[in-house]
Structure formats: structure tokens, C-alpha cells
N, C-alpha and C positions, 0 to 999 in steps of 0.2 A: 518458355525455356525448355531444354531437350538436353538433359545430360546424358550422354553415349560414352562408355567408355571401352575403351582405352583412348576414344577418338578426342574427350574434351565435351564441352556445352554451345550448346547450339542456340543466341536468343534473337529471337526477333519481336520485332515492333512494327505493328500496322497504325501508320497515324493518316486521319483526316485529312482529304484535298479540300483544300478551299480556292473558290475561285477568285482572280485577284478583281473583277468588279464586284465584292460584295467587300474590301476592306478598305475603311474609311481614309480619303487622302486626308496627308497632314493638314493642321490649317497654319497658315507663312506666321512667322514671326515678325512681329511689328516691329520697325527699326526703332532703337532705343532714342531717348529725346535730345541725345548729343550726337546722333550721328553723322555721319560723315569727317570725322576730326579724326587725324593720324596718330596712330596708338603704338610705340615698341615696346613690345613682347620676348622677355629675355626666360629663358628654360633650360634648361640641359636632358630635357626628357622629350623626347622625338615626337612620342606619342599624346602627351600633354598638349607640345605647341602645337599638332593639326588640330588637336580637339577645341581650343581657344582661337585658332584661326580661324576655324571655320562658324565657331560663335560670335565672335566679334564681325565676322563680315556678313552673316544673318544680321545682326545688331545695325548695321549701316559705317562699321567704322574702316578706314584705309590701315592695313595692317603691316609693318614689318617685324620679322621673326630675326634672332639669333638662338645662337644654342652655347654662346657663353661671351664672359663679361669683355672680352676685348672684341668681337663680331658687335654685342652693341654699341660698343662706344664707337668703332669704326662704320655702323649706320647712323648714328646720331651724327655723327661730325658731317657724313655723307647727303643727310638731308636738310640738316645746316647749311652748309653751302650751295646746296640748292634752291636755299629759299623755301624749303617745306620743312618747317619745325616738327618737331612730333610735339602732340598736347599734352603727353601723358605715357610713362613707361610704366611695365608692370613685370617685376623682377622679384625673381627667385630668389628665397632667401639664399642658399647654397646650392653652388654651384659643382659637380666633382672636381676636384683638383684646380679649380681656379677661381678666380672674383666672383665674389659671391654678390646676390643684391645691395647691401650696404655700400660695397667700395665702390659699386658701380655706381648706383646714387651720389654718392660723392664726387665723381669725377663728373657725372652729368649734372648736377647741381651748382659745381663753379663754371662748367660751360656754358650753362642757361639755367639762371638764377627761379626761370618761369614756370619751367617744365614740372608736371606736376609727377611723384612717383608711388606707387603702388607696391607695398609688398604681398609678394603670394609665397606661402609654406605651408605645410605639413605639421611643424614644429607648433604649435600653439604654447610650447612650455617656454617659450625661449624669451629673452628683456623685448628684445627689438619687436617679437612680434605683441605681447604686452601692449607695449607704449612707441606703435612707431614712429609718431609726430616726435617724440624726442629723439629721435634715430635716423631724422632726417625725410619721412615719410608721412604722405596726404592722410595715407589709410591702409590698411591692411586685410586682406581676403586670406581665410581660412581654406587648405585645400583637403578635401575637394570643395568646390562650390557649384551653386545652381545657376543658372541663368540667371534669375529673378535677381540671387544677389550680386551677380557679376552686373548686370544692369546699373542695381541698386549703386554700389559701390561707384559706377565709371559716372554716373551722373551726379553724385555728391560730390565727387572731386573735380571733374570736369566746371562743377557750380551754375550747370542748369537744375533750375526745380524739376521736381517730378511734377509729370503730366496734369494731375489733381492740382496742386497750386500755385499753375499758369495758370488758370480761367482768371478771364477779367469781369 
């Protein structure tokens, strides 16, 4: 640092080049043991849904994104009649200014009684996150969360066993 005055401070920083063959490539994430099954992803925060899109499609799962409660219900109907169900939404408790997870769950829940749904919040203080199953919900993920337990989570609902007890 170089304080000059009248002129102000002057600082600098010399940091370390490192070459990029000496830093370790990632190693791939193993596709989760439900992969491949189509997942709607409801958010209102931009930067949440690439970050879960882009984990869920490491994971091996077909992902569609909304950024509020009538975009997904207009891709659920959308892939309903296509013939490609989604296995599993995973909705924001609230939403800014519109449907929030619950009533979304609601409307997809009399549309396909099978569809399994997920709450994700912030809110850990609130009933519905509490006790989702009586709220209409598989299960509930705490945000933020890790990989590990987003995995955890999509394969307990999805209702494949974890990889340990498959061995036959």
C-alpha cells in the first residue's frame, strides 16, 4: 500500500500464476439412481433455477424450469398431453406475488393424483415446511441444500432405494 497525498492510496497485489496443467480436473458426478425421469422445477429466482438445472441434469434427470405457479401448471398440462408425465415437481414455497408451492401442488395433484411433489424453502419456521406430507407434499428440502441431499431427497420420493440396498 502507498498512501500519497493529496493523490489518495495506491494498493497492489502480486498473486501467484499457476499453470492450469497442474490443477486437478473435476471428477463427473455419478448420475443419481433415479435418473433419467422428468422433473418440474418451479422457482421465482433466476439464479436458484440454473443452479438446480444444472444439478439435476448432472444427476441424469430431463428437467423443465418455470419461474411461477401458472408457467408450471401450463408445462404440466403441456407434457401431459404429450404423453411425457413429469415424476416429480419440486416447488417453491413462495412465490413473489403469485401461487405459491402449495396451490400449485394443489392444482397438480387433482390433475395427476401420481405426481409426486417436493417442497423447497428458506422458511424452515413455517407449518407446511414442518409437516409437508400433511400439506399435500412427498417431502420437503431445506434451502439451501447439497447435492448429497438433493439426491437423497429425489430418490426417496421417486422410491428407488439407495444404491447400498439394491445389492442382491
Amino acid at each position: 500500500l502507498e498512501s500519497v497525498s493529496p493523490s489518495g492510496t495506491r494498493a497492489v497485489c502480486h498473486l501467484p500464476v499457476r499453470r492450469r496443467d497442474t490443477v486437478a480436473p473435476l471428477a463427473p458426478v455419478p448420475p443419481a439412481p433415479c435418473a433419467g425421469q422428468r422433473l418440474l422445477v418451479m422457482d421465482d429466482e433466476p439464479g436458484l433455477r440454473d443452479i438446480l438445472h444444472q444439478a439435476l441434469v448432472c444427476l441424469g434427470y430431463t428437467i423443465e424450469m418455470a419461474g411461477d405457479g401458472p408457467s408450471a401448471l401450463e408445462l404440466h398440462e403441456r407434457a401431459a398431453q404429450a404423453g411425457a408425465p413429469f415424476a416429480a415437481a419440486l416447488l417453491d414455497l413462495t412465490m413473489h406475488g403469485g401461487m405459491g408451492g402449495p396451490e400449485v401442488a394443489r392444482v397438480l395433484r387433482a390433475r395427476d393424483p401420481g405426481l409426486r411433489a417436493i417442497l423447497m424453502s428458506g422458511y424452515h419456521h413455517e407449518e407446511v415446511f414442518r409437516d409437508p406430507v400433511r400439506h399435500g407434499f412427498d417431502a420437503a428440502l431445506a434451502k439451501p441444500f447439497s447435492m448429497d441431499r438433493l439426491t437423497a431427497v429425489l430418490t426417496q420420493v421417486l422410491g428407488v432405494p439407495p444404491p447400498a440396498a439394491r445389492r442382491v
